[in-house]
N, C-alpha and C positions, 0 to 999 in steps of 0.2 A: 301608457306603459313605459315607453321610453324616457318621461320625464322624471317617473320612479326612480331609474337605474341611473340617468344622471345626478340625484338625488343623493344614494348610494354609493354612487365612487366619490361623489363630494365629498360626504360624510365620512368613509374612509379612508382618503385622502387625510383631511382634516384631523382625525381621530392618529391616524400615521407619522402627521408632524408633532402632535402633541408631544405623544410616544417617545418620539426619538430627541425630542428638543428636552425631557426630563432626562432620561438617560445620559444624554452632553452634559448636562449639569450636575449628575451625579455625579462624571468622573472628574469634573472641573473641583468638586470639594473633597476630593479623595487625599488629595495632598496640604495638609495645615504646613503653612509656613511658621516657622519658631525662629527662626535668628539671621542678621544678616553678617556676613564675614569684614575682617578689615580691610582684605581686599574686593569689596562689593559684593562677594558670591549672596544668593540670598539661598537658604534652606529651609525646606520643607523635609517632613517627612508624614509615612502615607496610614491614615488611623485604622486603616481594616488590615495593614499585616500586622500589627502590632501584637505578640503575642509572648505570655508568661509561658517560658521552659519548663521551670522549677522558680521554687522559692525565691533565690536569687538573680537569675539568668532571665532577659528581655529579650525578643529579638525582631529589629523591625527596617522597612525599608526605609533610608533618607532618601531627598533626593537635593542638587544642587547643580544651580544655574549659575550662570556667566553672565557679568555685566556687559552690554554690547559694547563699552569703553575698552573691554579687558583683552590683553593682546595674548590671552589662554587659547591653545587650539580645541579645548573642549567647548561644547555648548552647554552640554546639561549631564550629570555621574549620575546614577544611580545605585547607589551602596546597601546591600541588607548586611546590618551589624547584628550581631549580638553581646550585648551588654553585660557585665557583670556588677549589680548594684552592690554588691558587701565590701567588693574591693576596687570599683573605681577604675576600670578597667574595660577595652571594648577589644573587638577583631569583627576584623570583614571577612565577612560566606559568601560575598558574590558582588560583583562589580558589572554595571552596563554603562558604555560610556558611548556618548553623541558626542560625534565631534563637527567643526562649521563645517566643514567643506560637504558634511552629509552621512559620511561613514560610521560604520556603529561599529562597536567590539564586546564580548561580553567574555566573562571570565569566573570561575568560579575556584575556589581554596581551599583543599583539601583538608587541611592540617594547618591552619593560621594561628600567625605568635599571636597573644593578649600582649596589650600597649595600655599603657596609663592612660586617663582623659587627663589631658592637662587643665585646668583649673583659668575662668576669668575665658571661657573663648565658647564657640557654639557649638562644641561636642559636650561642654562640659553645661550651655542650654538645656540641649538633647538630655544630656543623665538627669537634672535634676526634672524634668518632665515627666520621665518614662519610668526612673526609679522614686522620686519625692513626689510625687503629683502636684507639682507647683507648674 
């Protein structure tokens, strides 16, 4: 009987790390990287918030790391934009920001101006992804 139940939390055990070693991995590919910046930043942003407002409105998280060369006091932003594909145009709903020393801040924008995506850089990546499906 005993050898049953050592048997048992083995297989549990075992069954336990599977588990948890696919769920790591799931959130390891939650983030697709699309562009990297001219001052090193490299960006990702995440395919499960990705979501169609309306016809022309996208709205999804980016995210954006620091190169360890970079003498930025952030580590890593995290921005949920929403995009405007007819005009070319983006605003931030919400900002969380890591920064090295460890501290987080997060922030959220009631009423945010629309800004043009400037054209040739990795916001303007981001649109043609999310709005051209290229």
């Amino acid at each position: 009987m005993k050898t049953s139940i050592k048997y048992f939390v083995l297989l549990n055990l075992l069954l336990g790390i599977i588990f948890f070693s696919f769920n790591i991995n799931a959130n390891e590919r939650k983030w697709k990287y699309y562009a990297t910046g001219e001052d090193r930043t490299k960006h990702y942003y995440d395919l499960e918030s990705t979501a169609k407002v309306s016809d022309t409105i996208v709205r999804v998280w980016e995210k954006t790391t620091t190169s360890e060369a970079s003498t930025s006091l952030t580590k890593e932003l995290k921005t949920f934009r929403e995009i405007d594909c007819s005009q070319r145009r983006y605003r931030v709903l919400e900002m969380q920001v890591e920064f090295r020393d460890g501290s987080e801040k997060e922030q959220s924008f009631s009423n945010p101006k629309w800004m043009n995506i400037p054209q040739n850089t990795w916001l303007d990546t981001l649109y043609e992804i999310l709005c051209k499906g290229k």
